[in-house]
C-alpha positions as CSV (number, residue, x, y, z in Angstrom):
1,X,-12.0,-23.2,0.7
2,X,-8.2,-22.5,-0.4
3,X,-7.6,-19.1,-1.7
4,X,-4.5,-18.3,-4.2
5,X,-3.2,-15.0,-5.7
6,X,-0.2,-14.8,-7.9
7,X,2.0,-11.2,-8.2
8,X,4.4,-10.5,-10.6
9,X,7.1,-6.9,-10.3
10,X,9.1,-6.0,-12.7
11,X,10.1,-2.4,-11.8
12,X,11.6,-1.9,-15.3
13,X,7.7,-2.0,-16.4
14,X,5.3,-1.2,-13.9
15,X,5.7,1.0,-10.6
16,X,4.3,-1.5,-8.7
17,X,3.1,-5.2,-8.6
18,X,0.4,-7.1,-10.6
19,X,-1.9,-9.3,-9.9
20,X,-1.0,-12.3,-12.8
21,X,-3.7,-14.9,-11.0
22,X,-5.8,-15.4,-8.5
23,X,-8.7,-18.2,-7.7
24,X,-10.4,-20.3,-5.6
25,X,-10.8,-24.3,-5.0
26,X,-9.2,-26.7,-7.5
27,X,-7.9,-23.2,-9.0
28,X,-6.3,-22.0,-6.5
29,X,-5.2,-25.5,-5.8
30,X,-3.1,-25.2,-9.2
31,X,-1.4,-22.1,-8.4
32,X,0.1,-23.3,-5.8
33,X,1.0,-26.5,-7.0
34,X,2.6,-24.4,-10.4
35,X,4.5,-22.0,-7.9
36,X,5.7,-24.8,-5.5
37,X,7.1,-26.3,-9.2
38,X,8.9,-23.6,-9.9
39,X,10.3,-22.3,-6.6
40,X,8.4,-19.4,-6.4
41,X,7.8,-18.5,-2.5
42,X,4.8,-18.9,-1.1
43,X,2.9,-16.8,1.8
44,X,-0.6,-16.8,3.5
45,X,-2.2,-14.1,4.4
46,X,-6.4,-14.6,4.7
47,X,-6.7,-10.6,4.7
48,X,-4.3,-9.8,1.6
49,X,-5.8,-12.7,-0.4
50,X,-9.4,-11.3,0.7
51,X,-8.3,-8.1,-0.9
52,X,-6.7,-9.8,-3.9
53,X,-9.6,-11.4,-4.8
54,X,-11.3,-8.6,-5.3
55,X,-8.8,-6.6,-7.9
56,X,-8.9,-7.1,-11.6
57,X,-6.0,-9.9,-13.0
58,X,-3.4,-8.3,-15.2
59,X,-3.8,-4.7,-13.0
60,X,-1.5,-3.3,-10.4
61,X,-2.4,-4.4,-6.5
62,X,-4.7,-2.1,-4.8
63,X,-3.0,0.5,-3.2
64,X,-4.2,-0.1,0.8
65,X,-2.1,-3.5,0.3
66,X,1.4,-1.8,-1.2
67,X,3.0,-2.1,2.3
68,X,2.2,-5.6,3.1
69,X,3.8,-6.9,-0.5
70,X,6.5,-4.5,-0.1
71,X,7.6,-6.4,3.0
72,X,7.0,-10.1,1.5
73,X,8.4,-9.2,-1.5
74,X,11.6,-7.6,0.7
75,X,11.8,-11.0,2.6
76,X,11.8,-12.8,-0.5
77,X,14.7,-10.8,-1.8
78,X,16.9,-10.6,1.2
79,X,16.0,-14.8,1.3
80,X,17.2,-15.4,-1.6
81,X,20.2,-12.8,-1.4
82,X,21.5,-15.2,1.3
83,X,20.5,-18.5,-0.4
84,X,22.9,-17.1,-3.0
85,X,25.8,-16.1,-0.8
86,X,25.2,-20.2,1.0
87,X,25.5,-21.4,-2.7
88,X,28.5,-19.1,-3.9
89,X,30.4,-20.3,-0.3
């Protein structure tokens, strides 16, 4: 069965991520089709989204996962950091 968790950081407002959806089947399904919309990157990870599952939506990640978004969310930035500099060229 498909798994989906969506995060959200805005370091401005919350020291670290949240969890802003997360679901299983047709649901998760839907979250992927809405991120794949809107460009938002994608990554699969059966352990983190295990974990995921388990938090409460609209609350800050769990800390035993911190280290594992930290480094997808750093590949996400230093991928789009270079998308930009392609598109700026």
């Amino acid at each position: 069965m498909t798994k989906a968790a969506a995060l959200q950081y805005d370091k401005s407002k919350a020291s670290a991520p949240k969890l802003t959806a997360k679901g299983q089947g047709t649901v998760a399904e839907k979250i992927i089709e809405v991120a794949k919309a809107n460009n938002i990157p994608l990554h699969a990870d059966a352990d983190l989204i295990e974990i995921l599952n388990k938090a409460e939506l609209d609350t800050e990640i769990p800390l035993e996962v911190y280290a594992i978004v930290a480094e997808i969310f750093a590949f996400i930035y230093k991928t789009n950091q270079q998308s930009n500099l392609k598109n700026a060229a």
